[in-house]
C-alpha positions as CSV (number, residue, x, y, z in Angstrom):
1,X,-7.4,3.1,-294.4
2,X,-5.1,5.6,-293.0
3,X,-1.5,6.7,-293.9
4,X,0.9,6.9,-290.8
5,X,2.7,9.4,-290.0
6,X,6.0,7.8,-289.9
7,X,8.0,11.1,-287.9
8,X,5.6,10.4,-285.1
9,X,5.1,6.6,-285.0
10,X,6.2,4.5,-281.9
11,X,7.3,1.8,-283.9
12,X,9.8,4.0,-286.4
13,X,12.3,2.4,-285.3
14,X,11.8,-1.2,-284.7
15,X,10.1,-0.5,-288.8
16,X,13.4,0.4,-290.0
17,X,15.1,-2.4,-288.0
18,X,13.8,-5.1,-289.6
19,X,13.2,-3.5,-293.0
20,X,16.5,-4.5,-293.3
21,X,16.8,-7.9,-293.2
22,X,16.7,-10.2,-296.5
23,X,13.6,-12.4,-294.7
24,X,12.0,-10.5,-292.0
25,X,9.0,-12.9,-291.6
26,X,8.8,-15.5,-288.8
27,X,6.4,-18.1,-287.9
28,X,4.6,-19.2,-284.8
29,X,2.7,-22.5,-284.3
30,X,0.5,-23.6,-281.6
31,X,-2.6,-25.9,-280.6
32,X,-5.7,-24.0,-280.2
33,X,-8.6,-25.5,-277.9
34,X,-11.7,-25.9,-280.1
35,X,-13.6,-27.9,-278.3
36,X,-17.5,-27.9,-278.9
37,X,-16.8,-26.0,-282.4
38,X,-17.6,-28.7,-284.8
39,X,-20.5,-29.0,-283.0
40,X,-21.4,-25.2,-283.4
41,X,-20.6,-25.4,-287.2
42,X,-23.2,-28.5,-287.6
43,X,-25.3,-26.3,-285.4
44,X,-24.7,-23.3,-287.5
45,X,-25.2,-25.4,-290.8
46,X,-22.1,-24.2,-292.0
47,X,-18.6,-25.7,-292.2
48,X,-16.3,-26.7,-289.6
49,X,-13.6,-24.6,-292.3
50,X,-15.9,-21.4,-292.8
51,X,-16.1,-20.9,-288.9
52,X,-12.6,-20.6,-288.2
53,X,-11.7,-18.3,-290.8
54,X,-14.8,-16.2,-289.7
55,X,-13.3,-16.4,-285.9
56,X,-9.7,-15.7,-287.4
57,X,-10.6,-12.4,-289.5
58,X,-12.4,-11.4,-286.5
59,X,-9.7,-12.1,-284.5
60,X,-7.4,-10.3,-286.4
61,X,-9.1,-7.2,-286.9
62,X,-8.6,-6.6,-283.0
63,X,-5.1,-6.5,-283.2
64,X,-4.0,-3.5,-285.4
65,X,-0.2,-4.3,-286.0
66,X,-1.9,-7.2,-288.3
67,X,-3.7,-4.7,-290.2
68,X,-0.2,-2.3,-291.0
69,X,0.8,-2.6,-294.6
70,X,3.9,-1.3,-296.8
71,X,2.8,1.5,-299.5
72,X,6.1,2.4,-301.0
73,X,7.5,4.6,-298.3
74,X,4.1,5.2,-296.8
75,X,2.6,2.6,-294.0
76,X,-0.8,2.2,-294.0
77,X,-3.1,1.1,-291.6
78,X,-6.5,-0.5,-292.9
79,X,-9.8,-0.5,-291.1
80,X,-10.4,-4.0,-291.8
81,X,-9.0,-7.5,-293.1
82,X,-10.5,-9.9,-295.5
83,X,-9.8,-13.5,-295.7
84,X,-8.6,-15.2,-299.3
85,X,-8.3,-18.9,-299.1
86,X,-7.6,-22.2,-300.7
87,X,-11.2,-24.5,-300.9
88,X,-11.4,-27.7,-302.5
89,X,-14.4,-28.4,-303.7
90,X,-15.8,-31.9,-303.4
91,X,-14.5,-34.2,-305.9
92,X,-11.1,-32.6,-307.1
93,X,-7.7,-32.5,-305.7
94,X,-6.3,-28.7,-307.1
95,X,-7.5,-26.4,-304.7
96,X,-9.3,-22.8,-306.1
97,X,-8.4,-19.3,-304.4
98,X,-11.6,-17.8,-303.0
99,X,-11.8,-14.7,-302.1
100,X,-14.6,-12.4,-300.1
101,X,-15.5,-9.4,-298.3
102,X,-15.7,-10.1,-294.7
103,X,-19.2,-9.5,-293.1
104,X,-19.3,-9.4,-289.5
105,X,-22.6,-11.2,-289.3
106,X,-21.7,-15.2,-289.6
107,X,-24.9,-16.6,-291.4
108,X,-24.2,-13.6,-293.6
109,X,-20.5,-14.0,-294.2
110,X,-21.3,-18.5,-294.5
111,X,-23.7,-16.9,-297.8
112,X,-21.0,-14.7,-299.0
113,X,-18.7,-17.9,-298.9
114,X,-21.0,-20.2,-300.2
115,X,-21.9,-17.8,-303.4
116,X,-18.5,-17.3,-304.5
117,X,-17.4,-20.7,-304.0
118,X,-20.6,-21.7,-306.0
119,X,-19.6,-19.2,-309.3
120,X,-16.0,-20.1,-309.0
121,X,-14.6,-21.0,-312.5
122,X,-10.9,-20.5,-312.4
123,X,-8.5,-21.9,-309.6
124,X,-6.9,-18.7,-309.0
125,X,-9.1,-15.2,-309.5
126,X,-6.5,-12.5,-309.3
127,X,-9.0,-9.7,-310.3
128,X,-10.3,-9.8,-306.6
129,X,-7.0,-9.3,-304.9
130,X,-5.2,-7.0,-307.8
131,X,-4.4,-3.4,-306.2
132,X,-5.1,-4.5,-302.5
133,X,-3.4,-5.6,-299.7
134,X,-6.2,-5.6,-297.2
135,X,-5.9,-9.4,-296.7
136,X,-4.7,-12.4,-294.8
137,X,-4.1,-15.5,-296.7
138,X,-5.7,-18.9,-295.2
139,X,-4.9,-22.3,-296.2
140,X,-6.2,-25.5,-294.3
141,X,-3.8,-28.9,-293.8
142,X,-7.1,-31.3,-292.5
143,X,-4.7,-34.5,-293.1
144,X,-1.8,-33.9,-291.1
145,X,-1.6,-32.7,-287.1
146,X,1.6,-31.0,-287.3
147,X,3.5,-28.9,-285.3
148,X,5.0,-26.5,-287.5
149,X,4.6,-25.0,-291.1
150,X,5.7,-22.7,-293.6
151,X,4.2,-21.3,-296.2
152,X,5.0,-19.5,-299.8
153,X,6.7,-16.4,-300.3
154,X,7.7,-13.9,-303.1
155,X,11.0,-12.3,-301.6
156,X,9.5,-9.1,-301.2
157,X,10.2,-7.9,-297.4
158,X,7.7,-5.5,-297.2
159,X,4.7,-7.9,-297.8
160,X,3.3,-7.6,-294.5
161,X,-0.1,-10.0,-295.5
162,X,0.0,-12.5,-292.8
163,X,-0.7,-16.0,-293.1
164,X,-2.6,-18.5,-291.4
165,X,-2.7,-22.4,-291.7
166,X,-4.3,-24.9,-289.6
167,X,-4.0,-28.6,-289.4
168,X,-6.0,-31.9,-288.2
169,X,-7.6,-31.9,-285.0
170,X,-6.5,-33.9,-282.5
171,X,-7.9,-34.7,-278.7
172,X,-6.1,-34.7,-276.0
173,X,-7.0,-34.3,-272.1
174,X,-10.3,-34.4,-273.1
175,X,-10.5,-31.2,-275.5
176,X,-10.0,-30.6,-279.0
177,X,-7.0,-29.4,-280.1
178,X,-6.3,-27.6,-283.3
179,X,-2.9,-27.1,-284.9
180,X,-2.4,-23.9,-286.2
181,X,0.4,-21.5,-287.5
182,X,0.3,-17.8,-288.2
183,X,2.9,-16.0,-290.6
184,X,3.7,-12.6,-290.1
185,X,5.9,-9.6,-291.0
186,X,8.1,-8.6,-288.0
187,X,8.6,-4.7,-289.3
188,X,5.2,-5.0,-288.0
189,X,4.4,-7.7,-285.7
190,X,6.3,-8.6,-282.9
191,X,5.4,-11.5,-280.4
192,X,3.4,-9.2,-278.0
193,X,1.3,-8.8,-280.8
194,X,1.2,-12.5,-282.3
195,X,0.2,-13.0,-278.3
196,X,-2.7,-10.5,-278.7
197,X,-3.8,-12.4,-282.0
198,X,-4.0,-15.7,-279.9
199,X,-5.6,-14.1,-277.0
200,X,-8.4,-12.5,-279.0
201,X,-9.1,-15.9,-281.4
202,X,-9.7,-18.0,-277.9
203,X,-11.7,-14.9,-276.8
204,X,-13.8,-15.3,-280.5
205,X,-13.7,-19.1,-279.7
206,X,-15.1,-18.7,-276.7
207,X,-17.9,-15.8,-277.3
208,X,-19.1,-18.4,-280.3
209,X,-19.2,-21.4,-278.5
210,X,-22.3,-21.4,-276.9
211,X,-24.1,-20.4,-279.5
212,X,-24.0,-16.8,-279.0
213,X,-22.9,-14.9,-282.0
């Protein structure tokens, strides 16, 4: 993590624009071409749910307006993002917040995932995410092919955390489609960026489908 140095940032300006508005967050929803993936999960022996958020996180540490947060005064720019999610486990219907390190590796982060799921006790483990920031928030919607979403706030407009949801897959034109909404702060993001995020998840998509990690 590195502190900005906001009398030489490009994006002064724009920051201080939108640091002004009541809601400064805006939403973006598209279908994302997954074809072949639930194949590479089964493959993988890993879940069709753990894959995309390991090719989201990866995705989203390319793009470094997704990785700007608030600090007071201060912007901050981290090195890296780490995913905390909502995982039902089989059998109940309240979901648990699980939250882990992101490991580059995908066998190693699918371990990770499955170990902290496993010890889980509580629905909601604040320890993990008290005194950081360095996250995005995931939630999955497998019932429901929509074609937009919005997610839960606290009314705090320097919150720059984005969030991610996806939905049920659908096919269409032969492919596999994949709902899927991304939150974000626009004191930091704006839709050049959001574009980049997109480009670089079918780029992730792409790299992992034939098997080649």
């Amino acid at each position: 993590m590195k502190e900005i140095d906001l009398s030489s940032w490009a994006r002064r300006e724009h920051f201080s624009f939108f640091r002004r508005a009541d809601l400064p967050f805006y939403n973006v929803s598209v279908n994302v071409d997954v074809t072949g993936l639930r194949d590479t999960a089964r493959k993988r022996r890993i879940s069709f749910n753990t894959l995309l958020i390991y090719l989201t996180v990866r995705a989203m540490n390319r793009v470094e307006n997704l990785r700007y947060r608030c600090r007071g005064d201060a912007v901050v720019l981290h090195e890296r993002l780490h995913p905390s999610f909502a995982h039902l486990k089989e059998g109940e219907e309240l979901f648990r917040l699980i939250t882990v390190d992101f490991a580059d590796d995908l066998l190693a982060f699918d371990q990770l995932v499955k170990a902290e799921i496993a010890k889980s006790t509580h629905y909601f483990n604040l320890e993990k995410l008290a005194g950081r920031d360095d996250f995005v928030f995931i939630s999955s919607l497998p019932w429901v092919s929509f074609t937009s979403v919005d997610h839960t706030l606290s009314l705090k407009r320097d919150d720059g955390i984005p969030r991610v949801s996806w939905g049920k897959c659908f096919d269409a034109d032969g492919k596999t489609q994949l709902p899927y909404n991304i939150q974000v702060n626009h004191m930091f993001v704006d839709g050049i960026h959001v574009g980049r995020f997109f480009d670089a998840l079918a780029s992730e998509i792409g790299h992992i489908r034939p098997g080649i990690i």
